[in-house]
C-alpha positions as a Markdown table, in Angstrom:
| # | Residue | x | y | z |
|---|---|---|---|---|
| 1 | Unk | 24.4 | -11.2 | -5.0 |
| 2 | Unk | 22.4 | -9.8 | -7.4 |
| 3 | Unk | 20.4 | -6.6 | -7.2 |
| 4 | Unk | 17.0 | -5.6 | -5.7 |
| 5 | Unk | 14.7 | -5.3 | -8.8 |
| 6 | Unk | 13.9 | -1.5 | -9.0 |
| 7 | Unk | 10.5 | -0.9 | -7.1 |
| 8 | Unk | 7.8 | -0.1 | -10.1 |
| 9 | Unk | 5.0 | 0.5 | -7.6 |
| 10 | Unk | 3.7 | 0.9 | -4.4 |
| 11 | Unk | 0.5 | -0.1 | -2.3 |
| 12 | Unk | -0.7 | -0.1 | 0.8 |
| 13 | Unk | -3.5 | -1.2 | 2.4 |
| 14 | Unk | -4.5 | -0.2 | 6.6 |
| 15 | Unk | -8.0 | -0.2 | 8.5 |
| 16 | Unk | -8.6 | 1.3 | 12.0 |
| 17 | Unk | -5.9 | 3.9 | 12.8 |
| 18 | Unk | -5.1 | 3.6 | 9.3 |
| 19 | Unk | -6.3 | 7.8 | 8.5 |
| 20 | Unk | -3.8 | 9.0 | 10.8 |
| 21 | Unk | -1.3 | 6.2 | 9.7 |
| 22 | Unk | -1.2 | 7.5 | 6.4 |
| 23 | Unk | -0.7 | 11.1 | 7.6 |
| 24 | Unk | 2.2 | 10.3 | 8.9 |
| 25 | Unk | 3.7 | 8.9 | 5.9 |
| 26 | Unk | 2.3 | 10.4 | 3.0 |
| 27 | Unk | 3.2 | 13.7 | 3.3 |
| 28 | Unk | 6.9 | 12.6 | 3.5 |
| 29 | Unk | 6.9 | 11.2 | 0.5 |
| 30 | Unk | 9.0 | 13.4 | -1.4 |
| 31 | Unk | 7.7 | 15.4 | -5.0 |
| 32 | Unk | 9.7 | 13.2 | -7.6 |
| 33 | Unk | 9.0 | 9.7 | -6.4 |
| 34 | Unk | 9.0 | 7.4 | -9.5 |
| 35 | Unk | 6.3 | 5.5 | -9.0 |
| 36 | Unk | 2.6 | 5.3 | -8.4 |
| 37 | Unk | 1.5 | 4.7 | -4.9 |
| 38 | Unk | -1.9 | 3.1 | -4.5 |
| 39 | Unk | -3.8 | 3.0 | -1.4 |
| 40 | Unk | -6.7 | 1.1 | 0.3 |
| 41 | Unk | -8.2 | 2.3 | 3.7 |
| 42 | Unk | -11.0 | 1.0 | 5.2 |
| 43 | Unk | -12.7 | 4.6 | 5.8 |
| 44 | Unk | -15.8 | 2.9 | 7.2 |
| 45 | Unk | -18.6 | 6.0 | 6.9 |
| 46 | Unk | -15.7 | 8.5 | 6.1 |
| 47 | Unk | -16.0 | 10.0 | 2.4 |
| 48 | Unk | -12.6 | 9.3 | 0.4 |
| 49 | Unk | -13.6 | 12.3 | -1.7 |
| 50 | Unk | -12.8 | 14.4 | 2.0 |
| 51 | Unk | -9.6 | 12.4 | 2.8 |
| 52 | Unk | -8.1 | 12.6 | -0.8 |
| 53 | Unk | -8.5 | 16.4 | -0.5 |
| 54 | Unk | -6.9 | 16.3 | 3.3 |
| 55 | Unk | -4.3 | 14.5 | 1.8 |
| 56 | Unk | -3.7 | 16.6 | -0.9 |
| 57 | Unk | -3.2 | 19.5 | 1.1 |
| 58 | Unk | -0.6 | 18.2 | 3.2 |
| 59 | Unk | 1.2 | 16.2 | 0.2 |
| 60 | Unk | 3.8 | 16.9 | -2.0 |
| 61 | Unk | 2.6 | 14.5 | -4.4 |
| 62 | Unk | -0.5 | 14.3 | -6.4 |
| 63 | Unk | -3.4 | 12.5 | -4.3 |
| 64 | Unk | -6.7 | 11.5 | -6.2 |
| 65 | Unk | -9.5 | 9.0 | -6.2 |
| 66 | Unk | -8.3 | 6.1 | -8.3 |
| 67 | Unk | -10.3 | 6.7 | -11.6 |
| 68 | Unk | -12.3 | 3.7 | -13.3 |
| 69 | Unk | -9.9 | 2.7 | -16.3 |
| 70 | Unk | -7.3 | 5.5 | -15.7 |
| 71 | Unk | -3.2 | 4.7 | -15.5 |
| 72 | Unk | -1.4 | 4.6 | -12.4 |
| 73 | Unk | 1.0 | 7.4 | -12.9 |
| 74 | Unk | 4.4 | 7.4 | -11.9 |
| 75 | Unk | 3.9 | 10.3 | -9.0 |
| 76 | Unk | 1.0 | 10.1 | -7.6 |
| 77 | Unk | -1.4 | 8.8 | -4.7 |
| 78 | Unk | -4.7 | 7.0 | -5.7 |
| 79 | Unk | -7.1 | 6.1 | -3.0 |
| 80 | Unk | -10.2 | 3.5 | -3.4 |
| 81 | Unk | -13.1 | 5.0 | -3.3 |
| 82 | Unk | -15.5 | 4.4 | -0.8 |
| 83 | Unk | -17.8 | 0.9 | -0.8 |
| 84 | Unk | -15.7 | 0.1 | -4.2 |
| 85 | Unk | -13.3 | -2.4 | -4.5 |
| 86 | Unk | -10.1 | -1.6 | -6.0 |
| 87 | Unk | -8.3 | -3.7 | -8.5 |
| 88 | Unk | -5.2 | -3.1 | -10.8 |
| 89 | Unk | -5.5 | -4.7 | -14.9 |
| 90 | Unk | -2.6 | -6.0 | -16.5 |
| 91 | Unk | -2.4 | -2.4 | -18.3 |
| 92 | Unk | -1.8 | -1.0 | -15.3 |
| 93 | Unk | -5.3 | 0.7 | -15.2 |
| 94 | Unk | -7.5 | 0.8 | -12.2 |
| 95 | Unk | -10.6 | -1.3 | -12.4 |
| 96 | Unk | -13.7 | -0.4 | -10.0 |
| 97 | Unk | -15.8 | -3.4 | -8.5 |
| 98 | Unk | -18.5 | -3.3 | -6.1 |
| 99 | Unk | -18.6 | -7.3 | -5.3 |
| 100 | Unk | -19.7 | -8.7 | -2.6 |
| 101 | Unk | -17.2 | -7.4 | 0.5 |
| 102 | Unk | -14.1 | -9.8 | 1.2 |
| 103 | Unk | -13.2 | -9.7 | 5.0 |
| 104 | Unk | -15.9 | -7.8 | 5.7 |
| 105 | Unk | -14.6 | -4.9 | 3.7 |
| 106 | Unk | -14.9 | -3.0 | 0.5 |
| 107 | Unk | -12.5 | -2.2 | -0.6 |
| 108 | Unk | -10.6 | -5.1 | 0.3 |
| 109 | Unk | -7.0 | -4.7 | 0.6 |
| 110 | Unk | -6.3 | -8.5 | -0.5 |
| 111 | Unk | -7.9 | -7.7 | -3.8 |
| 112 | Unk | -5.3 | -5.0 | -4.5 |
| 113 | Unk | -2.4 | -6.9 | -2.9 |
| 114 | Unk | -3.0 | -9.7 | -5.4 |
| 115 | Unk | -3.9 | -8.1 | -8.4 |
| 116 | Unk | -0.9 | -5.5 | -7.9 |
| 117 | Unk | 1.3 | -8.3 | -7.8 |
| 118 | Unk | 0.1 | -9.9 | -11.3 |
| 119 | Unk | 0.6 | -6.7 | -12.8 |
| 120 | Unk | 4.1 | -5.8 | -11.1 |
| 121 | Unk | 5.4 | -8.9 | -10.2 |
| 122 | Unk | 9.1 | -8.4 | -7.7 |
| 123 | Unk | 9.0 | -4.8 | -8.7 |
| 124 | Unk | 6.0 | -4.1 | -6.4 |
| 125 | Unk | 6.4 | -3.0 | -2.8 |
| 126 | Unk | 3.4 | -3.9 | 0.0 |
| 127 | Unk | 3.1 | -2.0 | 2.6 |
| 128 | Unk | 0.7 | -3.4 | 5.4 |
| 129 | Unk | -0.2 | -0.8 | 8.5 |
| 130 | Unk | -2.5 | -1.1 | 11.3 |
| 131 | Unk | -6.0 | -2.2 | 11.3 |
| 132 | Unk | -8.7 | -4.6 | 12.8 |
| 133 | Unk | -8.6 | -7.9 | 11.4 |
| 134 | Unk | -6.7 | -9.5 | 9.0 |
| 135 | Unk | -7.1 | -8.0 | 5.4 |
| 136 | Unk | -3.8 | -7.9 | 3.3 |
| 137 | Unk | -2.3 | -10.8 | 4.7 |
| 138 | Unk | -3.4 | -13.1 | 2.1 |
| 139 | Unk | -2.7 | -10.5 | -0.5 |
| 140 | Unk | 1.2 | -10.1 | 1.0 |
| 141 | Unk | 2.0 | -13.5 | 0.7 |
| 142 | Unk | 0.9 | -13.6 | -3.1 |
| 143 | Unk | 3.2 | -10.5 | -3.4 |
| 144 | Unk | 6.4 | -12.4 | -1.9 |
| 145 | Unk | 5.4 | -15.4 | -4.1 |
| 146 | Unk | 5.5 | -13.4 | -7.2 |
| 147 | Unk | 9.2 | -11.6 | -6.0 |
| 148 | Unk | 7.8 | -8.5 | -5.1 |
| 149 | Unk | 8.8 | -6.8 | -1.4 |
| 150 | Unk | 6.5 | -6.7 | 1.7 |
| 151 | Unk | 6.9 | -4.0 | 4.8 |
| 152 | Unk | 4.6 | -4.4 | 7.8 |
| 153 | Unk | 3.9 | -1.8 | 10.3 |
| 154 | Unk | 5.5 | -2.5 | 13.7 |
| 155 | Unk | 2.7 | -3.7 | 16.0 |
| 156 | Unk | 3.5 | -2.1 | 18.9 |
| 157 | Unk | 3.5 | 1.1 | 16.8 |
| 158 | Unk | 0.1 | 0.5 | 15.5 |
| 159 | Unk | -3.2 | 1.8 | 16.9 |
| 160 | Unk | -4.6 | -1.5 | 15.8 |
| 161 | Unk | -2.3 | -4.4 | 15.9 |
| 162 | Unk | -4.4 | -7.5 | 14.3 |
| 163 | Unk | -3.8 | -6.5 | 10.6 |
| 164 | Unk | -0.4 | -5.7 | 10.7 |
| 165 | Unk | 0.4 | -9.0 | 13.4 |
| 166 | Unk | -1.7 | -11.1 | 10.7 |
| 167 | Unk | 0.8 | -9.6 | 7.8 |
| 168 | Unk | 3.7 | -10.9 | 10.2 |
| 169 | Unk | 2.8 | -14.2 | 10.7 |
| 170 | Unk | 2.4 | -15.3 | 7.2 |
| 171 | Unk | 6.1 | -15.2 | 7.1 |
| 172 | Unk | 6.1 | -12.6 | 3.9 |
| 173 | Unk | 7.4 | -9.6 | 5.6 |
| 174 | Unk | 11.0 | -8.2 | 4.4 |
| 175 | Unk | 10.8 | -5.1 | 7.3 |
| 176 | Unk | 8.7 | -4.9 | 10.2 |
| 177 | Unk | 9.5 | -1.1 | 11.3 |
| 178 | Unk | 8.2 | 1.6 | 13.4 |
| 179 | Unk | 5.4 | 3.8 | 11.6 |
| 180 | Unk | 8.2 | 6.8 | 12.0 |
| 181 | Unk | 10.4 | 4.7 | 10.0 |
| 182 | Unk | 8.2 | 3.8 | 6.7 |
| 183 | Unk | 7.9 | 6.6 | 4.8 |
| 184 | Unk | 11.8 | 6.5 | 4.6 |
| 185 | Unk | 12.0 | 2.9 | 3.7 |
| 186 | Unk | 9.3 | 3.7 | 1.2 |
| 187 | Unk | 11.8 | 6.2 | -0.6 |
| 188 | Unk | 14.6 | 4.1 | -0.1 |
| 189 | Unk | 13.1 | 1.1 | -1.9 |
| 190 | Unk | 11.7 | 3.3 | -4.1 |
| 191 | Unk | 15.2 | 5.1 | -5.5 |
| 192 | Unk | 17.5 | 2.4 | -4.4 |
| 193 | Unk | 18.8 | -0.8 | -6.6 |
| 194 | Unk | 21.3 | -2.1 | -3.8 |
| 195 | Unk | 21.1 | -5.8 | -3.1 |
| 196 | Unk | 17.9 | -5.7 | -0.6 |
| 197 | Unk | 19.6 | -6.6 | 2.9 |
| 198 | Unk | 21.9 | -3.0 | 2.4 |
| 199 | Unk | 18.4 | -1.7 | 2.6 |
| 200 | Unk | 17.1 | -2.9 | 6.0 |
| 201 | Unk | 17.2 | -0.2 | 8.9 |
């Protein structure tokens, strides 16, 4: 069997729960991971500008707003800001919208999904965690039809279980695994080119 494609990139997308979900795994990220990791949480009234500096007190990695035209760096943690939606260009630069909200949210996590996996193709990684309804699910299956790997929170793990049990059932997912389980898979994926099955917990 051939080998994995080298993950390039990393997003992942979570609603209610999702703050503390990505406390969990964020800061476990370790200091020299090679690749950007790009994040959309449905904050609801919560300023991003507050949970990007949370987060980058507790990270070992770089964590900012994702800028308007600026390159996802190899390194870092960009977050969509607040009531924007968050889109990635075929550069590889971030592009800010503020159309009309797609599953009820802005910023949708479909949006990113998709136009991650344009850009990155089977060396992207989507991670979907808990959450409300079922944003991200169409967005993972247009990541596993352009190659790319998909990881789903474990529902029974999940403060919210409809976004990550909507991820499931579309058939995409590579891993469904504990939340205690994903910042390791993450840097796996991220540093590994095995064939993809040695992966799997």
């Amino acid at each position: 069997m051939s080998p994995r494609p080298v993950v390039q990139a990393v997003v992942i997308g979570c609603s209610a729960g999702g703050i503390a979900a990505l406390h969990h795994i964020l800061p476990r990220l370790p200091a020299d991971l090679p690749v950007p990791v790009i994040v959309v949480c449905h904050t609801g009234p919560s300023p991003t500008d507050l949970f990007s500096s949370v987060l980058r007190r507790d990270c070992r990695l770089p964590v900012m707003e994702a800028p308007e035209r600026g390159t996802a760096r190899p390194g870092h943690i960009y977050v969509a800001p607040a009531d924007y939606h968050l889109l990635m260009e075929e550069d590889k630069t971030f592009a800010l919208s503020a159309d009309p909200r797609v599953n009820n949210a802005r910023p949708a996590i479909d949006l990113l999904f998709e136009s991650a996996a344009n850009v990155w193709g089977e060396g992207l990684l989507a991670v979907q965690l808990t959450g409300a309804n079922d944003d991200g699910a169409a967005g993972m299956k247009e990541v596993k039809a352009a190659g790319g790997l998909c990881l789903v929170q474990d529902p029974a793990t999940a403060t919210a279980t409809a976004m990550p049990e909507a991820a499931i059932a579309t058939g995409a997912a590579d891993w469904v695994a504990p939340l205690d389980w994903i910042a390791f898979l993450i840097t796996s994926l991220c540093f590994s080119s095995a064939p993809a099955q040695d992966c799997r917990p």
